[in-house]
DRENPA-300669 format. One line per 2 residues: number of its first residue (from 1); their letters; for each residue x, y, z of N, C-alpha, C, CB. Coordinates in nm, 3 decimals. Glycine has a CB too. Layout:
% DRENPA-300669
NUM) a) X Y Z X Y Z X Y Z X Y Z ~ ...
//
This chain:
% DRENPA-300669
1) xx) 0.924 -0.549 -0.708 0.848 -0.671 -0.686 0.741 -0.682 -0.794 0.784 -0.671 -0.544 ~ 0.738 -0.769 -0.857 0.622 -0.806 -1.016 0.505 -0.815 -0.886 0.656 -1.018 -1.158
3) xx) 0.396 -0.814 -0.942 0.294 -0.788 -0.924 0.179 -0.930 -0.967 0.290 -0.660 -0.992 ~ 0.187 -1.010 -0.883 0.128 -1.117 -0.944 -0.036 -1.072 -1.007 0.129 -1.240 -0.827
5) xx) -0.055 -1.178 -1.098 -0.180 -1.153 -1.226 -0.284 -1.268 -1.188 -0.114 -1.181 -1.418 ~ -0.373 -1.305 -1.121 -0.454 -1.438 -1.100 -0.545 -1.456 -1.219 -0.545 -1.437 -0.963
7) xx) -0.562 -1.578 -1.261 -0.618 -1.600 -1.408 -0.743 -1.615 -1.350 -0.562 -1.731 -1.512 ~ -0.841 -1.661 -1.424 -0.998 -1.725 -1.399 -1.009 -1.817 -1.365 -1.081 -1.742 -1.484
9) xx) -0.923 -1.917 -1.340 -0.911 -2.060 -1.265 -0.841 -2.025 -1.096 -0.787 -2.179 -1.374 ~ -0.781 -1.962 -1.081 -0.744 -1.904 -0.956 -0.901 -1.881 -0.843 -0.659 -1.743 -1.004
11) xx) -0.910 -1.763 -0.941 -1.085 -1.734 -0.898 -1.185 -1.851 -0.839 -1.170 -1.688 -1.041 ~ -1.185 -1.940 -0.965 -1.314 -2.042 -0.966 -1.242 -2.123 -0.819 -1.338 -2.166 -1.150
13) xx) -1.143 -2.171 -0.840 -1.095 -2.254 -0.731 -1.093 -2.197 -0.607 -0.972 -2.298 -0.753 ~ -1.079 -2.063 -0.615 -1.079 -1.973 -0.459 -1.246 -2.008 -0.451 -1.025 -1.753 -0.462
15) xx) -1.311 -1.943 -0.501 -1.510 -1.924 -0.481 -1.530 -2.093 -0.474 -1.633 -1.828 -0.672 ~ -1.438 -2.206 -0.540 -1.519 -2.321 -0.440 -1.454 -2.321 -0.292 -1.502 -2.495 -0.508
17) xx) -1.347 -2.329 -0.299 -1.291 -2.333 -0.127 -1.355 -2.241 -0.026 -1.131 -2.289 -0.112 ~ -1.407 -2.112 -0.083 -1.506 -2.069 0.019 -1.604 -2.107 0.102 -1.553 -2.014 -0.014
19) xx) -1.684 -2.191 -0.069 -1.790 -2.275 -0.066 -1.778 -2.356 0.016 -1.818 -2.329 -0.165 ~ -1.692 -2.432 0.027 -1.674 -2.559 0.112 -1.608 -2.527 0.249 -1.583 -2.667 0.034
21) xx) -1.580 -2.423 0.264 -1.515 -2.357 0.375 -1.584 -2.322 0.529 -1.477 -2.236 0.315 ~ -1.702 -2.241 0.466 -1.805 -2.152 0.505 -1.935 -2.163 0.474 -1.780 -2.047 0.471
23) xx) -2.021 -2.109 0.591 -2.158 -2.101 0.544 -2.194 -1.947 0.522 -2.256 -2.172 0.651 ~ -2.270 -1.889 0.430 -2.302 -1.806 0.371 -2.409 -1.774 0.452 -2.312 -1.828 0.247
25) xx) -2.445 -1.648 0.458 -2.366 -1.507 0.514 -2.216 -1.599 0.595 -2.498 -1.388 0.668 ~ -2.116 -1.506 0.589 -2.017 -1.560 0.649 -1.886 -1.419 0.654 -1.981 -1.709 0.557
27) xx) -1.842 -1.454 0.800 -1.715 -1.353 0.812 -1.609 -1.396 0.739 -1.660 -1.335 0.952 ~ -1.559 -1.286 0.710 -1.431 -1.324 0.604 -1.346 -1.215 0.650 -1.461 -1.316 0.419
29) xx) -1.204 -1.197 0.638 -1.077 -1.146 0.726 -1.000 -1.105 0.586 -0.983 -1.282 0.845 ~ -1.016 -0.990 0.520 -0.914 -0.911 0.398 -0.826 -0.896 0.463 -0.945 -0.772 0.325
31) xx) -0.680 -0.890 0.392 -0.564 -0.842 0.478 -0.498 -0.811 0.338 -0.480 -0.959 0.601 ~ -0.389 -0.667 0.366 -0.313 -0.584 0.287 -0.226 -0.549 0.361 -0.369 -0.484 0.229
33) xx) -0.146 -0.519 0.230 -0.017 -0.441 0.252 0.021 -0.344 0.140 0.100 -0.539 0.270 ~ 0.020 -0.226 0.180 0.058 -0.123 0.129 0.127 -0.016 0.137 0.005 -0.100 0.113
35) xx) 0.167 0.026 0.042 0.297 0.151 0.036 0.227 0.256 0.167 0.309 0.262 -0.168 ~ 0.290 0.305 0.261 0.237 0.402 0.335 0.251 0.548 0.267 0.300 0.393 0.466
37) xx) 0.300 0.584 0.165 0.302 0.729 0.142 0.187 0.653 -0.011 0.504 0.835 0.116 ~ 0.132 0.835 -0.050 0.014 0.804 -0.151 -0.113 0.759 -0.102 0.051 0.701 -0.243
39) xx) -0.192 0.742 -0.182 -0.331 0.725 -0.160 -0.397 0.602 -0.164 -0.390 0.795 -0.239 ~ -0.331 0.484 -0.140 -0.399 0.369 -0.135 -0.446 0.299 -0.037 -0.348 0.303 -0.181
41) xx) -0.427 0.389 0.065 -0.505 0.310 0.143 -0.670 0.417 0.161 -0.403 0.274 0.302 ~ -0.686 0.477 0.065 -0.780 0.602 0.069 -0.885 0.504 -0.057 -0.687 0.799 0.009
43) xx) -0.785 0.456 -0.150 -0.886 0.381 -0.224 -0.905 0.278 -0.180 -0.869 0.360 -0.342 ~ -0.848 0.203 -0.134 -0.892 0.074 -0.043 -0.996 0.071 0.031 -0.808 0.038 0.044
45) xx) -1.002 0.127 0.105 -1.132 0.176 0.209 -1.256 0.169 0.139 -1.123 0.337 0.264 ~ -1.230 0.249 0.046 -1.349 0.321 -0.043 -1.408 0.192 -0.113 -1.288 0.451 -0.170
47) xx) -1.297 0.099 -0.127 -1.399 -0.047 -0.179 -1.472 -0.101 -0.093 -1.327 -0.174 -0.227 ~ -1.496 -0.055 0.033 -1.596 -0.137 0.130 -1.642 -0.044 0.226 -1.529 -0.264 0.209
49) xx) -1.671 0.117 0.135 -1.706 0.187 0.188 -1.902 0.167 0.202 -1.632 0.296 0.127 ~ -1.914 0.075 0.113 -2.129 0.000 0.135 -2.104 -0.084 0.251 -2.224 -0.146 -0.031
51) xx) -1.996 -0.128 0.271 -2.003 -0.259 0.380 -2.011 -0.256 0.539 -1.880 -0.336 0.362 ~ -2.023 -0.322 0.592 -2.021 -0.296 0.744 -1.881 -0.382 0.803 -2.182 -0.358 0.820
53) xx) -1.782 -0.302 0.825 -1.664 -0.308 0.812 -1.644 -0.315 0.936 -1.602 -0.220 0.742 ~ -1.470 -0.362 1.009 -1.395 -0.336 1.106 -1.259 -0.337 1.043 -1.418 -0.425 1.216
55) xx) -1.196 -0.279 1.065 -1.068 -0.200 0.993 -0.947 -0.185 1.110 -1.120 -0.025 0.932 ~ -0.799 -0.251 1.066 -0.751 -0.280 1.147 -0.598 -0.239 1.086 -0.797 -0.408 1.189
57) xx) -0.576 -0.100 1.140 -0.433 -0.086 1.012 -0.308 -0.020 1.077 -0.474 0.033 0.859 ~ -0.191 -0.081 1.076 -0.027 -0.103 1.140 0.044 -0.001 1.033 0.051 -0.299 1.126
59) xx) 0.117 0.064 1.069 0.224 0.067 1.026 0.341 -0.001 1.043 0.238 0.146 1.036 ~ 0.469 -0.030 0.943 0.539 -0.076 0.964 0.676 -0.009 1.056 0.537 -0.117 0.861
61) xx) 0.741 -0.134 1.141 0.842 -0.007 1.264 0.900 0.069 1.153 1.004 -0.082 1.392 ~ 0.937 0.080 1.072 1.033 0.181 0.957 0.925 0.283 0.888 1.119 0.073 0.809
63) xx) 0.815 0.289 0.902 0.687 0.355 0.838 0.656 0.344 0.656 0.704 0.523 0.880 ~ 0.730 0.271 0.628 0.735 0.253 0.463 0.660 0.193 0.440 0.833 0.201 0.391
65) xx) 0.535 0.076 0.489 0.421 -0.036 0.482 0.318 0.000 0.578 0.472 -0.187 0.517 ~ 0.231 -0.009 0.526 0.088 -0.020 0.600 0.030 -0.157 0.603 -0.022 0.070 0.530
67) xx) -0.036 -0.228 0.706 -0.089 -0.345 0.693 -0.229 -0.312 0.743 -0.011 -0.455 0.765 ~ -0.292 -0.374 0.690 -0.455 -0.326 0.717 -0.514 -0.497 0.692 -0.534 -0.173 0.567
69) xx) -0.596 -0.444 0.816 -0.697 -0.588 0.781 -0.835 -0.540 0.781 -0.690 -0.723 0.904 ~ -0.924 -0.610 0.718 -1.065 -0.554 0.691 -1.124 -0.703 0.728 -1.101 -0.481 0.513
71) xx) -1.240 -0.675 0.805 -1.334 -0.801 0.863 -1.471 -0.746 0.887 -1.277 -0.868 1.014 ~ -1.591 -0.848 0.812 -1.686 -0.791 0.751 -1.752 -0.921 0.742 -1.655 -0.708 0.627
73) xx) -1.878 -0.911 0.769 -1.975 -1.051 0.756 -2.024 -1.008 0.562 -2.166 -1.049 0.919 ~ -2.012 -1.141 0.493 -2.036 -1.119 0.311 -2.108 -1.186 0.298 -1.939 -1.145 0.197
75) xx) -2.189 -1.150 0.214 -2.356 -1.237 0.167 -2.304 -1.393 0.096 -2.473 -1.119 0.001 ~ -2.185 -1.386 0.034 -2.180 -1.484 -0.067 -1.984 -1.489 -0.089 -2.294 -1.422 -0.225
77) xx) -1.960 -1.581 -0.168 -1.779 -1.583 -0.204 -1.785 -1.504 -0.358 -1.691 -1.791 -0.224 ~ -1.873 -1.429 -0.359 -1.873 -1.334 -0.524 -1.849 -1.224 -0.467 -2.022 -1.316 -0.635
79) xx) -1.902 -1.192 -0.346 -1.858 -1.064 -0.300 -1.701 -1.057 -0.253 -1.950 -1.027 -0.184 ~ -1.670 -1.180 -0.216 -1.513 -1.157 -0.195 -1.443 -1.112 -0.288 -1.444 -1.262 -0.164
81) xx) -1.469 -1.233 -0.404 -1.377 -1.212 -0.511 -1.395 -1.080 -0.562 -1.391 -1.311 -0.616 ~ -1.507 -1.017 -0.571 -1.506 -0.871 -0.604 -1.415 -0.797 -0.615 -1.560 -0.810 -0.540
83) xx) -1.424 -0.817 -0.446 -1.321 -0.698 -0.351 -1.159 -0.721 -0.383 -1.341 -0.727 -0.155 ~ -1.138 -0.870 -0.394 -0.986 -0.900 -0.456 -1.022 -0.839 -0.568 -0.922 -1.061 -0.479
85) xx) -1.051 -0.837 -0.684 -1.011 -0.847 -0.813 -1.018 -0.643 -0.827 -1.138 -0.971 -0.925 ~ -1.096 -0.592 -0.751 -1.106 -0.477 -0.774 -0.953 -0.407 -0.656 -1.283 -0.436 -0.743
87) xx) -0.936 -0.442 -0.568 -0.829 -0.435 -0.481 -0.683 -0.413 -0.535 -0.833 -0.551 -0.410 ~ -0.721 -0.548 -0.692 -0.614 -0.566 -0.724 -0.556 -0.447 -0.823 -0.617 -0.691 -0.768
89) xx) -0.613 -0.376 -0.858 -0.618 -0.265 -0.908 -0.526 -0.158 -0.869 -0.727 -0.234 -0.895 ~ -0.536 -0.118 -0.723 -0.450 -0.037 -0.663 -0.308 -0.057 -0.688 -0.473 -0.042 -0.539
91) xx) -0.257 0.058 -0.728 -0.072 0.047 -0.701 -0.060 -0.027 -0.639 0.018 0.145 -0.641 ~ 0.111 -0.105 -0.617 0.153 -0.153 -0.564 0.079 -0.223 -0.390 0.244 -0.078 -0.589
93) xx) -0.012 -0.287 -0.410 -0.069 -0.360 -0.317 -0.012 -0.476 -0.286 -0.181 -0.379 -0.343 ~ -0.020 -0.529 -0.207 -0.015 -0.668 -0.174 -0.128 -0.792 -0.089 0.095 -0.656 -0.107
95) xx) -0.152 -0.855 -0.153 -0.305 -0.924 -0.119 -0.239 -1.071 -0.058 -0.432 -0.950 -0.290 ~ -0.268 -1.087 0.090 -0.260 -1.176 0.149 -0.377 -1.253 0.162 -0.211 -1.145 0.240
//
């Protein structure tokens, strides 16, 4: 599976729809999918290991996927994009 690449217009257009979405401070709902063997869901974590988190993570019935959701009140839509763009980093992730 390619690995989609989001440009800087992706971004800007996500951080206005926030904007217009939400009021700041505001809950926001991360959701992943990841390889269950290896360490990514060890670095995942660790990106919102400052945050005040609720963490919500499935395996798949075959155990090959992990789905994790992360829900967290965020000061601003810069802190989101953060967390995507640094997220995006991890092996084989998948960012819903």
């Amino acid at each position: 599976m390619a690995k989609k690449i989001h440009d800087q217009s992706f971004y800007q257009r996500f951080h206005q729809q926030l904007l217009d979405t939400s009021s700041w401070p505001a809950t926001y709902v991360f959701k992943f999918i990841i390889p269950s063997s290896g360490n990514a869901q060890d670095m995942l974590m660790q990106l919102f290991e400052d945050e005040t988190v609720t963490s919500l993570v499935r395996k798949s019935s075959k155990g090959k996927y992990t789905s994790i959701s992360i829900e967290g009140t965020f000061a601003h839509p810069d802190v989101i994009i953060e967390k995507y763009k640094a997220s995006a980093k991890i092996p084989n992730i998948i960012q819903l």
